[in-house]
C-alpha distance (Angstrom), angle and dihedral (degrees) to the residues before:
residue distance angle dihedral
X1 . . .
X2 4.16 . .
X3 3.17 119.5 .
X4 3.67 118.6 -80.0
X5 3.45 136.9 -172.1
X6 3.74 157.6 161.4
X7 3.32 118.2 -105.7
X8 4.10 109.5 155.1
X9 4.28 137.5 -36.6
X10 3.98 110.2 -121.7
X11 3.84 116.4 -140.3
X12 3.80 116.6 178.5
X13 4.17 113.4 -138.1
X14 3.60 136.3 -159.0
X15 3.92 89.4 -148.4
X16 3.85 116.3 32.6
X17 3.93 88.3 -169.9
X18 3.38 101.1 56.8
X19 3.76 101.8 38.9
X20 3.92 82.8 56.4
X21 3.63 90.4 49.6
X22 3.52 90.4 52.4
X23 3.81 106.1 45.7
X24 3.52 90.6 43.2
X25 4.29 83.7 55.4
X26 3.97 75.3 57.3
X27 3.80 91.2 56.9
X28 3.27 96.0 -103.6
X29 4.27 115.5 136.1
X30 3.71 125.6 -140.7
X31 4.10 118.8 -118.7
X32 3.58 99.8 -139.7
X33 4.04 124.5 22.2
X34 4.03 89.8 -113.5
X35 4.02 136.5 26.5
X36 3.29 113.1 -85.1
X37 3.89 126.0 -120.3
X38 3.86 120.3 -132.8
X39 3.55 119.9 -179.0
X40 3.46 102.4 148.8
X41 3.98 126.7 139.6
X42 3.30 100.9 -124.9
X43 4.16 92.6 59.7
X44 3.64 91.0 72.9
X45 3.59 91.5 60.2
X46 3.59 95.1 44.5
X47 3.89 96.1 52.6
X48 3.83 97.9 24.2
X49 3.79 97.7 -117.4
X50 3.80 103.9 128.8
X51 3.67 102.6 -131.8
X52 3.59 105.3 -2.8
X53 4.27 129.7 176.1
X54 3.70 112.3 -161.8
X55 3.74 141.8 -174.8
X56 3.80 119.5 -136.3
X57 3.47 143.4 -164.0
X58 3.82 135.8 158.7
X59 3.84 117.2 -148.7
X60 3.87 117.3 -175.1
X61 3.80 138.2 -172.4
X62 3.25 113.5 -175.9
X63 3.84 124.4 -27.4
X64 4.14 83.0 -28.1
X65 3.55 123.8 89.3
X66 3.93 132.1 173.3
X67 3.55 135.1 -163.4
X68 3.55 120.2 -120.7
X69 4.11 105.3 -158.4
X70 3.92 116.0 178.8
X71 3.91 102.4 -174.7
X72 3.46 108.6 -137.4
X73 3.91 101.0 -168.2
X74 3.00 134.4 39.5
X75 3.96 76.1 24.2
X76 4.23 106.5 -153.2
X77 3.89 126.9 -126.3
X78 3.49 116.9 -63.9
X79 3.93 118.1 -87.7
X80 3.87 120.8 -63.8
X81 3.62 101.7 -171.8
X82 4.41 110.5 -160.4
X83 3.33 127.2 -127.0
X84 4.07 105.6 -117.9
X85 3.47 95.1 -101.9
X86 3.83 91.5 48.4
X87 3.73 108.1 122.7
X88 3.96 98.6 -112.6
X89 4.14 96.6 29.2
X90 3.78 108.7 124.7
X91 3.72 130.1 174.5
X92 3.76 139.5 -152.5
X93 3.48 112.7 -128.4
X94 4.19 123.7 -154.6
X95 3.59 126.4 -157.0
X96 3.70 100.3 -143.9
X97 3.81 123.5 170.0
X98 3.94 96.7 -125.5
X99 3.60 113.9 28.9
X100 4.04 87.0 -165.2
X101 3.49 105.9 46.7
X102 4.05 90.3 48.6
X103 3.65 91.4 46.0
X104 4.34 88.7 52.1
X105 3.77 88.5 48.1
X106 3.84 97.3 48.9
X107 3.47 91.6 46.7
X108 3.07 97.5 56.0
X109 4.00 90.9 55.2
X110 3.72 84.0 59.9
X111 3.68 105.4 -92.1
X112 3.55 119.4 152.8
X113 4.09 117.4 -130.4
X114 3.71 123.4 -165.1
X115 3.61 96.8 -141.4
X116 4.07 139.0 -8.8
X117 3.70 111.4 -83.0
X118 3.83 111.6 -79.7
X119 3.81 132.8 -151.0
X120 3.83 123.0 -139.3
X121 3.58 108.9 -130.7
X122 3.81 102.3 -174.6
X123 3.12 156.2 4.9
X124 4.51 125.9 41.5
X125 3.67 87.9 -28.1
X126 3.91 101.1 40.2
X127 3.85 107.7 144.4
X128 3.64 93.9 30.1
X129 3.99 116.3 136.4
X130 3.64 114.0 -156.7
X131 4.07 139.4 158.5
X132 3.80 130.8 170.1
X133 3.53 125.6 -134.9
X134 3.99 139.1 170.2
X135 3.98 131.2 -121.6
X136 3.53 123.2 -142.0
X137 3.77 92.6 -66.6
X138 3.90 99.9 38.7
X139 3.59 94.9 -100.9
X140 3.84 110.5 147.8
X141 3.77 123.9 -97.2
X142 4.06 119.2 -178.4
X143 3.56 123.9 -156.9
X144 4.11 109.0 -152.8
X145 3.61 139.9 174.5
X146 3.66 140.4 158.4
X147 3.87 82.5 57.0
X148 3.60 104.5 112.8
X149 3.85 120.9 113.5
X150 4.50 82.7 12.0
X151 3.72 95.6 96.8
X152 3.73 125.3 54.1
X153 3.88 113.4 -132.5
């Protein structure tokens, strides 16, 4: 087997700003103090946009990072957010020590939740605390705890 990896999870913005502010309401922290611009011939090839201009920024929280890109020509078709059984739909999910108390501050900075926070009462995930919400762009964010020791590595 080669070896593989993790290095970061690309999502591609409309607004580079405010998908910083947001993660970093998250906890996440920024790489470099501004986006950075890439404009470079050989990105077109790589992503398959001929002639593309970019703006990047890398956002971590803990050994995770993803890569915020907000294309800034040819600029793509507005946002389509999925439905979470859409084939392609993926979510980040965040460990967070009180699923309630995170979900009452982040609302009150605006972000949108698709439900209250719900407990799992039985079965292999009984105990679990989870709640979806949606960043600037309606990706899908999870809030989760009572996972630890659950999942095998």
């Amino acid at each position: 087997m080669p070896n593989v990896s993790m290095h970061h999870t690309g999502i591609t913005v409309s607004d580079i700003h405010a998908s910083i502010a947001f993660y970093e309401a998250l906890g996440f922290t920024r790489s470099f103090p501004e986006p950075a611009p890439v404009d470079e011939a050989w990105l077109g090839t790589v992503v398959g946009v001929e002639n593309a201009r970019l703006l990047l920024m890398f956002v971590s929280l803990g050994d995770h990072r993803i890569e915020l890109l907000q294309y800034v020509d040819p600029e793509g078709e507005g946002a389509r957010p999925l439905a979470s059984n859409d084939v392609g739909s993926f979510h980040i999910a965040l460990s967070v020590d009180d699923v309630s108390t995170e979900y009452e501050r982040l609302r009150a900075l605006g972000v949108e939740f698709l439900s209250k926070p719900v407990v799992v009462t039985g079965g292999p995930f009984e105990g679990l605390k989870a709640v979806y919400g949606k960043d600037p762009d309606g990706n899908t964010i999870e809030l989760i705890s009572g996972v630890e020791g659950r999942f095998p590595t």
